[in-house]
N, C-alpha and C positions, 0 to 999 in steps of 0.2 A: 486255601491258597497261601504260598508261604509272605510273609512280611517282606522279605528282602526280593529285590529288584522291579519293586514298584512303590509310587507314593500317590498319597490324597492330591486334589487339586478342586477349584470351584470354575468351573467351565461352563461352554453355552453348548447345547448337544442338538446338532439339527439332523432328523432323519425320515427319509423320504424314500417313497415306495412306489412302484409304478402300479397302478388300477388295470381290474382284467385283462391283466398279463398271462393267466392262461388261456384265456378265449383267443389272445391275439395270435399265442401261438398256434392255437389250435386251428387258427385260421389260414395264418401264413409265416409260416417258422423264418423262412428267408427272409420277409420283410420286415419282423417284427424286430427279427436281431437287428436289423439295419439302423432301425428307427432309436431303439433301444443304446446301441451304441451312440449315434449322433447325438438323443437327449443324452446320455451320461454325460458325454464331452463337454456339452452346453452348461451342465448343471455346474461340472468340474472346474470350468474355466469361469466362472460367475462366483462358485468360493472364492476361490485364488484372488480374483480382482475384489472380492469384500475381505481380504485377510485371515481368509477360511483355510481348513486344511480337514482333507477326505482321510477319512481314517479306513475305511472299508468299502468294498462297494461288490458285495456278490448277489447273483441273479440280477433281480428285476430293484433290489434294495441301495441304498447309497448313508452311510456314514460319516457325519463331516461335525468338526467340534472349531469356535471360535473363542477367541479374549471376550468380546465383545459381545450381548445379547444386542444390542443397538445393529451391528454389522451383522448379526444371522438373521435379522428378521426382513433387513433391506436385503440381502441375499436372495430367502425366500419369495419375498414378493416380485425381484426382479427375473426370478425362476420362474415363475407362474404366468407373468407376465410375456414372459420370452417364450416358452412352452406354447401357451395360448396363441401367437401368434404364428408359430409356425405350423400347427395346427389346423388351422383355417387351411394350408396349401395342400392337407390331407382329407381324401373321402371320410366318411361319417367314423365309415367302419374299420378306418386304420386308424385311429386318431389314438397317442398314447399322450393318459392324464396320470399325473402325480400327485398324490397326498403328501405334506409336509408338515411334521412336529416338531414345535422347538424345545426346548426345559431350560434353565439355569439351576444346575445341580452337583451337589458331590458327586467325583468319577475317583476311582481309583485306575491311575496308568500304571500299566506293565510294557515299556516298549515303547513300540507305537501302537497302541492298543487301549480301550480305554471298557472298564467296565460298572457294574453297580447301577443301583436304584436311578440316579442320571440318566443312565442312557437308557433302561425300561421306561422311565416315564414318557423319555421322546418318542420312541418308537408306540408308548399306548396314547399316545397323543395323534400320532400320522394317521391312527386306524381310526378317531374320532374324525378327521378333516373332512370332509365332502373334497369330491376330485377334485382337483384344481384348484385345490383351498390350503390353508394353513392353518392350524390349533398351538398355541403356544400356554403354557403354563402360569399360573401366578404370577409364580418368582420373577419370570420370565416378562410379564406384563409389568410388574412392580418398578421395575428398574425402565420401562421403554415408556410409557404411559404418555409420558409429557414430551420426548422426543421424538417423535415421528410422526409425518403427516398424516396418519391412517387411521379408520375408524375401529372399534371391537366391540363384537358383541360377546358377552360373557354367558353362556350356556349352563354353567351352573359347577356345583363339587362334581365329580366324575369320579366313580368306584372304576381304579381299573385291575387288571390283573396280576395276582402278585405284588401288589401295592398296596401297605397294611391302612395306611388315612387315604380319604379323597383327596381328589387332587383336583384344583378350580383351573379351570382351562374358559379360554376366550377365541374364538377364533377368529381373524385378521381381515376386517374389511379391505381390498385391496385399492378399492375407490376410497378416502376420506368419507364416513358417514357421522352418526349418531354410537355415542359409548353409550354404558349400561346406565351411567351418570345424567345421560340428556345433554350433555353436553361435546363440540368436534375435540375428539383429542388435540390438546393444544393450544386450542382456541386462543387462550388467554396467553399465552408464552411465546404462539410463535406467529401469532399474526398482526406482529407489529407492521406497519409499511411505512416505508419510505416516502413523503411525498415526490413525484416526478420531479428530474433535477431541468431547467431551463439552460440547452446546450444549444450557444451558440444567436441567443436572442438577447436584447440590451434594449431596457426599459427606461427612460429620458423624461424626470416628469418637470415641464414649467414649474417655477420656483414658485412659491406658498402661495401671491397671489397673481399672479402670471394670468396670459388670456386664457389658457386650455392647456392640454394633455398630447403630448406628441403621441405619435403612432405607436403602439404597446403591441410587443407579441411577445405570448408567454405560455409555458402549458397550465391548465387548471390545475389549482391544487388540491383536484381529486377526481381525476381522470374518471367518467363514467367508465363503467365495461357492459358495450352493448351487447346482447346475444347473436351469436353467427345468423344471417338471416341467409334466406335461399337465394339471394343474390350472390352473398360473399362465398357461400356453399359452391355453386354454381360454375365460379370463377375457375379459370384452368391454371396450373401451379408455374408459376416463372417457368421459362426457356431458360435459365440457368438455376444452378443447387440455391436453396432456401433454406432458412435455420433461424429461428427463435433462441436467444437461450434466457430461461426462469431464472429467476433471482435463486441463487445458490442458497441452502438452509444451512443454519447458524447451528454445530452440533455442540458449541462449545457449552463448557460448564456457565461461562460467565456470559449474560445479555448482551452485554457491554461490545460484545465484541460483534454484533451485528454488521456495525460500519466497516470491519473487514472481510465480512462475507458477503454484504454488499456491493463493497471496492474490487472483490474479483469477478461476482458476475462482471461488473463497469467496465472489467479492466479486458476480459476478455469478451466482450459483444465492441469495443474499440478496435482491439485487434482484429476482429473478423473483419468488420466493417472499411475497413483499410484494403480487402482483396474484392478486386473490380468482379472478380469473375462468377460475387456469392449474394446474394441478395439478404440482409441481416438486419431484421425488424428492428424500431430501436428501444433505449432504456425504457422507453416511455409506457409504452405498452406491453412490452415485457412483464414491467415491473407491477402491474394493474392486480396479474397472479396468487401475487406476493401472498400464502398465508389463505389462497382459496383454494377448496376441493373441487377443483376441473380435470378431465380425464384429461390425457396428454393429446388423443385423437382429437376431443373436440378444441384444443388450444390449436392445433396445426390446423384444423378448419377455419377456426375464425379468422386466424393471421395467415390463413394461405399460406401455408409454406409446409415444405415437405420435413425439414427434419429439426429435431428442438434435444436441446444439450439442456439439460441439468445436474444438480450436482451438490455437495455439502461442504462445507468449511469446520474443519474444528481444532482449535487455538491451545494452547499449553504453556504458556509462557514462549519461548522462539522456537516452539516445535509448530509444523504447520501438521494436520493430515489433510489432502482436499482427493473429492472422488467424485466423476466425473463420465457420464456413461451418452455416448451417442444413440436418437431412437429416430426411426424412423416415423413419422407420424403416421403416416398414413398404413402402416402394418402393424404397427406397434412393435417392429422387431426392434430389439438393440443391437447396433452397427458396432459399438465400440463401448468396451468401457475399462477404465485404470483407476485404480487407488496409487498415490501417492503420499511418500511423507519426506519432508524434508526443513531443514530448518529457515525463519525468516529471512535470510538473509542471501537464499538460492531464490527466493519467492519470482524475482521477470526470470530466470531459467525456467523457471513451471511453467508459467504461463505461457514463454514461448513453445514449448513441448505441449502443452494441451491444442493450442494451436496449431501448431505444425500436424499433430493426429488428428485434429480434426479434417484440414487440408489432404494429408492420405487417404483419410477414411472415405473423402467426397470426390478421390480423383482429381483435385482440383489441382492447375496447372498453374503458377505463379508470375505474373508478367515482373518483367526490372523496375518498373515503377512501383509494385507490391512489394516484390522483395524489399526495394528501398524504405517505403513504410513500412513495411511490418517490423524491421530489423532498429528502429525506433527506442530509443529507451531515454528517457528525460532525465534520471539521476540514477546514482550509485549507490545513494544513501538512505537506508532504509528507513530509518528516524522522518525524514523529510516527508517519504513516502505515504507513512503511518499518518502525519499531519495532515498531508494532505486530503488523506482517505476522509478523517477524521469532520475537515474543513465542508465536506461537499454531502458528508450526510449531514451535517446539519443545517447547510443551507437548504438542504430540500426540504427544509420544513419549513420556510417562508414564514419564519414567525420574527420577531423583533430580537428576541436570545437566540436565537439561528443563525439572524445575519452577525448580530457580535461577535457568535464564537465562529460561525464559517472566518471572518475576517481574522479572529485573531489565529485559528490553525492554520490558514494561507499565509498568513505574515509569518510567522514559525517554521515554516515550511522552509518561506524562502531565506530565514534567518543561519537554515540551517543548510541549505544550498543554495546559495544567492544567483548558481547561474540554472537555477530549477527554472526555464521556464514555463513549464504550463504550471508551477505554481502563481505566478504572476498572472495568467490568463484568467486563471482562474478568481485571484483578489480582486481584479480587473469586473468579474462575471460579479463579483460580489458588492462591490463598492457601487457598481452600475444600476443593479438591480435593487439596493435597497432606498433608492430616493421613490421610486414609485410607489411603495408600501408608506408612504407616508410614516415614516419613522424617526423622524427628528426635525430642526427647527430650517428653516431654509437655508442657513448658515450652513449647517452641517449636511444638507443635501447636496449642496453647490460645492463644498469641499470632497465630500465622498466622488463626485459625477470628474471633480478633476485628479482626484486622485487614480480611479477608473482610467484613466484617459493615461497618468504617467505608466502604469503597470502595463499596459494595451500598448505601450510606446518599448517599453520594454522585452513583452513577451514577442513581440513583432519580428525580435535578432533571429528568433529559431520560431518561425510560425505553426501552426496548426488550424484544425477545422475551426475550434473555439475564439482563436484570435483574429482570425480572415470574418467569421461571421461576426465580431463582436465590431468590427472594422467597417463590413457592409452595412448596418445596419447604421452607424454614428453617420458616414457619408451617406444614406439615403434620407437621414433626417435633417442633415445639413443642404439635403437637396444635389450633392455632389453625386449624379447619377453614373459617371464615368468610372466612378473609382470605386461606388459601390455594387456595381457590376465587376467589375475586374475580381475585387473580395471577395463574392460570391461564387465568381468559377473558379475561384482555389481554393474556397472550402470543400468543393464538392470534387477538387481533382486531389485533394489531402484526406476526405474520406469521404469515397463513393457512396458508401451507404446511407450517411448522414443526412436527416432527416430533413433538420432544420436548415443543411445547407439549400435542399432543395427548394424549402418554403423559402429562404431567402431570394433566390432567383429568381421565385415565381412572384415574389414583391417589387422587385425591382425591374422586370420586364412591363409588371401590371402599371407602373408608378412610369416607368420610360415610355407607356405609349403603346405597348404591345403583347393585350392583353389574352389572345390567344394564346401566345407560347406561355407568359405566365401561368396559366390554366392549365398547361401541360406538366408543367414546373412541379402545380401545387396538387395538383392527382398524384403524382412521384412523390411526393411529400407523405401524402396521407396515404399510400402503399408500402410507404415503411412502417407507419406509425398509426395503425388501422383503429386504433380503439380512442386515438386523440383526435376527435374529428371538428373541436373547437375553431383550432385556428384557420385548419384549411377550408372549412366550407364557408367561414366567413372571407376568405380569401379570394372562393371560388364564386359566390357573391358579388364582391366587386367585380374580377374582371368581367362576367356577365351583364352590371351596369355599361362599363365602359363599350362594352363593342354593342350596346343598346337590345341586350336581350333579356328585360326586366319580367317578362314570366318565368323564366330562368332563376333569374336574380332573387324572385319573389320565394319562389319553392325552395330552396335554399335557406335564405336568410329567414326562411318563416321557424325551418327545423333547427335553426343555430341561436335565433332571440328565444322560442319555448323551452331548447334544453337549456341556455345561457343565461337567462332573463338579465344578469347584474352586467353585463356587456353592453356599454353604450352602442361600439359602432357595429354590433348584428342587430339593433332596432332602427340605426342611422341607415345601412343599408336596404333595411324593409322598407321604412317612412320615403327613400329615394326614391325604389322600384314604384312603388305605391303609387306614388304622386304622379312618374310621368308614362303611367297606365291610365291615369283618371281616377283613379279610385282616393280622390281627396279624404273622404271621412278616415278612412283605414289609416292611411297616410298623418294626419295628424295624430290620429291616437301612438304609432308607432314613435313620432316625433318626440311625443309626454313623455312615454318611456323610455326614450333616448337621452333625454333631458336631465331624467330623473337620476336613470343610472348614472350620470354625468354627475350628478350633484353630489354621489357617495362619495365621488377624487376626487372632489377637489370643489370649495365653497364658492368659486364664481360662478355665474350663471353661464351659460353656453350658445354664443352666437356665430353668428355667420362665418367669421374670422378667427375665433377660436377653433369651431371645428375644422373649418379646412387646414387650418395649419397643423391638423390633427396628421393628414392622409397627404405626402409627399407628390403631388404633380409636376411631370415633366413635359406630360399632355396635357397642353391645355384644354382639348378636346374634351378629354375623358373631365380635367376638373371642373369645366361649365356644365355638365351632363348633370354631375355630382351638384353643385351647388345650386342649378338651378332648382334639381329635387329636393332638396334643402328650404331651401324660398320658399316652393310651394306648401310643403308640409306642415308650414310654420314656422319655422326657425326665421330667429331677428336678423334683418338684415336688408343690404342691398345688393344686386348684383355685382356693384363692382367695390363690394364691403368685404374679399376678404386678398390676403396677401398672394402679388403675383410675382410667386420667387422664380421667375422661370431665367432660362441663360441669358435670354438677350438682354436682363435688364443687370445682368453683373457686373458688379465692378473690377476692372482691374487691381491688381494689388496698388501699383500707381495712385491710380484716382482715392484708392482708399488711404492714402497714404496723405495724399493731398490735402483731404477731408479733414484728417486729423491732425497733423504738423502746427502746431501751435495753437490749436482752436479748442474750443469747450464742444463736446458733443452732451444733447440734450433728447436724454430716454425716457419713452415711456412703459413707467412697471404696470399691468393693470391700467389703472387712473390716478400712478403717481409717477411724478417726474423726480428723474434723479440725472447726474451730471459728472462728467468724467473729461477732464483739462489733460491735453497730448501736447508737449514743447517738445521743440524742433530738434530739442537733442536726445529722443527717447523716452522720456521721463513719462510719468501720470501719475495724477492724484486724483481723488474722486470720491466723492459723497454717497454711496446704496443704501438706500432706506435706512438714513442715518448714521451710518457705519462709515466711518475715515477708512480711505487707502491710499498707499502708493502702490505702481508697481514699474515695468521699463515696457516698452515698446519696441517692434519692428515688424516687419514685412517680407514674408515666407512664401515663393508660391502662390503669390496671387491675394493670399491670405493674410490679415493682420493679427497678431497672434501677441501675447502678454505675458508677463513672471509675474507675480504676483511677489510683494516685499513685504507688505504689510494690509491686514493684520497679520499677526507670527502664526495663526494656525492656517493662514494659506501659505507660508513662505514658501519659494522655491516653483510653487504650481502653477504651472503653465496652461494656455487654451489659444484654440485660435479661431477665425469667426469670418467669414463672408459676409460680405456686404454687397446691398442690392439696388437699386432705383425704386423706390413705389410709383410705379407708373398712376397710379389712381389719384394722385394726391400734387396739388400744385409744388412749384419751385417756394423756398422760405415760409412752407407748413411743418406743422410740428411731428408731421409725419411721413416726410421729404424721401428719406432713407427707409429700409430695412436692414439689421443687422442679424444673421443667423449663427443662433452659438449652436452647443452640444446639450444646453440647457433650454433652452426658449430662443423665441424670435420676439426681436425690441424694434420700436417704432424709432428713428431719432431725427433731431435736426441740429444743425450747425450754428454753431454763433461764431461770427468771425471778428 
């Protein structure tokens, strides 16, 4: 061959061959070209979307060479897979299977043509594969090894024809299994996880020594992942489209860059989640996957749902490439799939384009409420974006360097777009959520919880699901059931899908009194979020106390304290059922270990009054039910020993107003008194456990509310607080009053 009008190249050479292609014809010549044609198409159009290109394709053979061995071998396996399924809709005896070779190898191009040692090795490689299988080379391993989720077995050096050395070939588990090493390809590199991120829930812990722990809902930080049982099998698939989508894999060179291929699964299971007409599991469970070898069928079985998006990210400095393929679960056909490349700074154009295809692909029909959310976009500024991204992987790691740096990327964010606001929401999720971790001095808890409260005041201008639920949840703890109902049906009319909206609902119906629809609420909860079954069945727990159906309650609470054991209130809800079944021994045992786990938060011991101030009633129904099973079980206390912050005993802004205008108001922290002087012009000064302040005073809605002057690391930060009548407690006792913050609830009394 002459030298001129070709040159060397190192290319990925995949070629593929269809099995007992002569029987087929010999069978049915009309049908076999038919079938023949549709898989070539299939095969053609699966390069193209991996950035493939068919260099040949005569008879029953197909020739196609890539940049990329990483992108011929997801290629391949997305052929076999796609093959395989379509298969199934064919008799025994028409079914056409393909062998697939891959190599990384010197070719010499002529044209469009490609020859040499290369591309024999691929082709004696497709005749080693078992049908429906793939053989790749060495070379070809050497370079994929560590990127890709699939397993290989290495078969050994292979004499093949015409090829002077062996040649080591491996052939391609298409399931994740066991390499030749013992070890899942990757293992180590790519199954890092994320812990679960807490969307839309605000954790409020009484100050260091305070009576108790306000009501905590949060996800585990290590979500079990139970096996599909024949129940959940069982189940029939939504009356509208369903779709999972897996945490997208990280193809980049650098680890680092996890958090941005994290941040776009996030980015798009938000989006989806925004259209009413789609049912879309959430991060939470998704994210469980992360880095495990699960077939895609058995993932759409356990989540119920019919179709699951996956996809890869990989990073270059501001080059993006992401690719992204629709499957059907339950055929394993792929519905859709595109590669993309584009630079970071088109990045919400992709996403809204991944989205919008996904919406084609499912038929789905857009209502003007959708449209309006989905057309959403919080900044311009990519910088911001990246912090952000940055801010919320590390908060899901609930660790103490987590919340620092989640706070300081969120701060960053909004430094660099101060009207970003779901970066504020998000500082907000941040600052809220790390006084409960016990992570600093109660100074700095009580600063974080109002700083929490400015950002939430902030992100409010331009709402969303996280700032409405971070909203509900502050007003159900403050006992304001009106407002954190209202918050709760606009998280879930901001995104339908949203999990936690729904668990919020289903909180705030069970805490108003009306605990059958809450139980409605919190099944819709745990239908999005099937593998996070903590919060909702200790949820579903309560409301079964409340409407007094404690065998119910028992069977529940029994499965939510043995998987949870370190969860005070799923052993508080067993010790309650317990108790007013009769079954006192059981009952106290569960009480100890209510106790105990109590004791891990927080060093006071746990009585009557602490724990109810634990669980928000608006029923009072439902909280004597509750507390009397409490009494019984063991717990200290009296019947009318714990707070009754119900409406009728509220004070007007007025009265509250009254209370304070020139007088000393006198709190109790725990079993210390501390003291706070209100003059008639605004002003306060005040004694907390030693600590001098000033700050100013007035009356907001009902509400008496504070700026804080001094000391300088609260300057400026504001709070405001309900006030109650303690009906239990005489006129001129020292514990006359109830005050309800965002922090705790104080006993006070008057000196005038």
């Amino acid at each position: 061959m002459s030298q001129e009008g070709f040159k060397r190249k190192l290319t990925s050479i995949f070629s593929a061959d269809a099995v007992g292609y002569s029987r087929l014809m010999g069978d049915d010549e009309a049908a076999t070209v038919r079938t023949l044609t549709s898989y070539r198409n299939v095969i053609s159009t699966l390069i193209k979307q991996h950035n493939g290109n068919v260099i040949d394709s005569p008879g029953d053979n197909l020739l196609a060479e890539f940049v990329s061995v990483v992108d011929a071998v997801q290629c391949a396996v997305a052929v076999q897979k796609e093959l395989k399924a379509r298969n199934e809709d064919l008799p025994e005896n028409r079914r056409m299977q393909f062998r697939i070779g891959i190599n990384l190898g010197d070719v010499i191009q002529e044209d469009d043509r490609i020859y040499g040692d290369g591309v024999n090795i691929a082709a004696r490689l497709e005749g080693l594969a078992e049908p429906g299988g793939i053989c790749i080379s060495q070379t070809a391993f050497d370079h994929i090894e560590t990127k890709l989720p699939y397993g290989y077995d290495f078969i050994g050096d292979q004499s093949v024809k015409n090829i002077a050395k062996p040649v080591g070939v491996y052939r391609v588990l298409l399931d994740p299994r066991i390499t030749v090493s013992g070890k899942p390809v990757g293992a180590e590199n790519k199954a890092t996880r994320r812990m679960p991120t807490l969307v839309g829930a605000v954790i409020v812990l009484v100050l260091a020594v305070a009576v108790g722990i306000w009501y905590l809902l949060m996800r585990p930080a290590q979500p079990p992942m139970e096996a599909a049982s024949t129940e959940k099998l069982a189940n029939p698939l939504p009356d509208k489209p369903s779709i999972a989508v897996l945490p997208f894999d990280n193809m980049s060179e650098d680890p680092e860059q996890e958090y941005f291929a994290d941040g776009m699964t996030d980015e798009l299971i938000t989006d989806l989640s925004k259209i009413s007409s789609l049912l879309v599991i959430s991060r939470n469970s998704s994210f469980t996957y992360k880095g495990k070898p699960v077939r895609l069928q058995n993932i759409a079985k356990e989540l119920n749902v019919r179709y699951i998006l996956e996809g890869s990210v990989q990073r270059s400095g501001d080059m993006v490439r992401i690719r992204a393929q629709l499957i059907d679960g339950t055929t394993d056909h792929h519905l859709w799939a595109e590669s993309y490349d584009t630079v970071l700074d088109d990045i919400f154009g992709l996403q809204d384009e991944i989205t919008s295809k996904i919406v084609t692909a499912l038929a789905i029909k857009l209502t003007g409420d959708d449209q309006e959310r989905f057309g959403e976009k919080e900044t311009d500024k990519i910088e911001a974006y990246e912090a952000l991204l940055k801010g919320m992987a590390h908060y899901s790691q609930q660790t103490p360097d987590g919340y620092k740096k989640a706070i300081s990327y969120c701060k960053l964010a909004i430094e660099l777009d101060p009207n970003y606001y779901r970066a504020h929401a998000k500082l907000a999720l941040a600052y809220l959520a790390s006084p409960a971790r016990g992570l600093h001095t109660w100074q700095m808890n009580y600063r974080n919880i109002l700083l929490g409260r400015k950002h939430l005041k902030i992100a409010m201008k331009r709402p969303n699901a996280t700032t409405h639920l971070l909203a509900s949840f502050l007003a159900l703890n403050r006992r304001r059931f009106e407002e954190a109902t209202y918050h709760a049906e606009r998280a879930i009319a901001s995104d339908p899908n949203d999990t936690d909206a729904y668990a919020a609902m289903g909180e705030v119906l069970i805490s108003n009194g009306k605990p059958r629809q809450g139980l409605e609420y919190a099944k819709k909860s745990l239908r999005l979020d099937p593998l996070n079954v903590r919060r909702n069945i200790t949820r579903q727990a309560k409301a079964h106390i409340c409407m007094g159906e404690y065998e119910k309650a028992v069977s529940i609470a029994e499965r939510a304290a043995l998987k949870f054991p370190d969860i005070n209130r799923h052993w508080a809800h067993l010790a309650v059922s317990y108790a007013h079944l009769g079954r006192f021994k059981e009952a106290r045992t569960a009480w100890e270990k209510a106790q105990s786990a109590w004791m891990k938060t927080t060093p006071v011991k746990p009585n009557l009054a602490a724990f109810m101030a634990y669980f928000p009633f608006k029923s009072t129904e439902c909280a004597e039910i509750y507390a009397e099973g409490l009494l019984k079980a063991g717990c200290p206390g009296q019947p009318s020993g714990y707070y009754k912050i119900y409406q009728e005993n509220r004070l007007t802004g007025k009265e509250a107003a009254q209370l304070r205008s020139g007088h000393r108001l006198v709190y109790l922290f725990g079993n210390v008194q501390f003291w706070i002087d209100h003059s008639r012009d605004g002003k306060v000064t005040s004694n907390v456990l030693g600590q001098p302040g000033s700050a100013s005073w007035w009356v907001e809605d009902d509400r008496v509310c504070y700026r804080h002057e001094t000391p300088a690391k609260f300057y400026g930060l504001a709070e405001c607080a309900d006030d109650y009548r303690n009906p239990d407690n005489q006129p001129g006792s020292d514990k006359e009053y109830l005050v309800v913050f965002d922090h705790g609830i104080y006993p006070y009394s008057v000196e005038k």
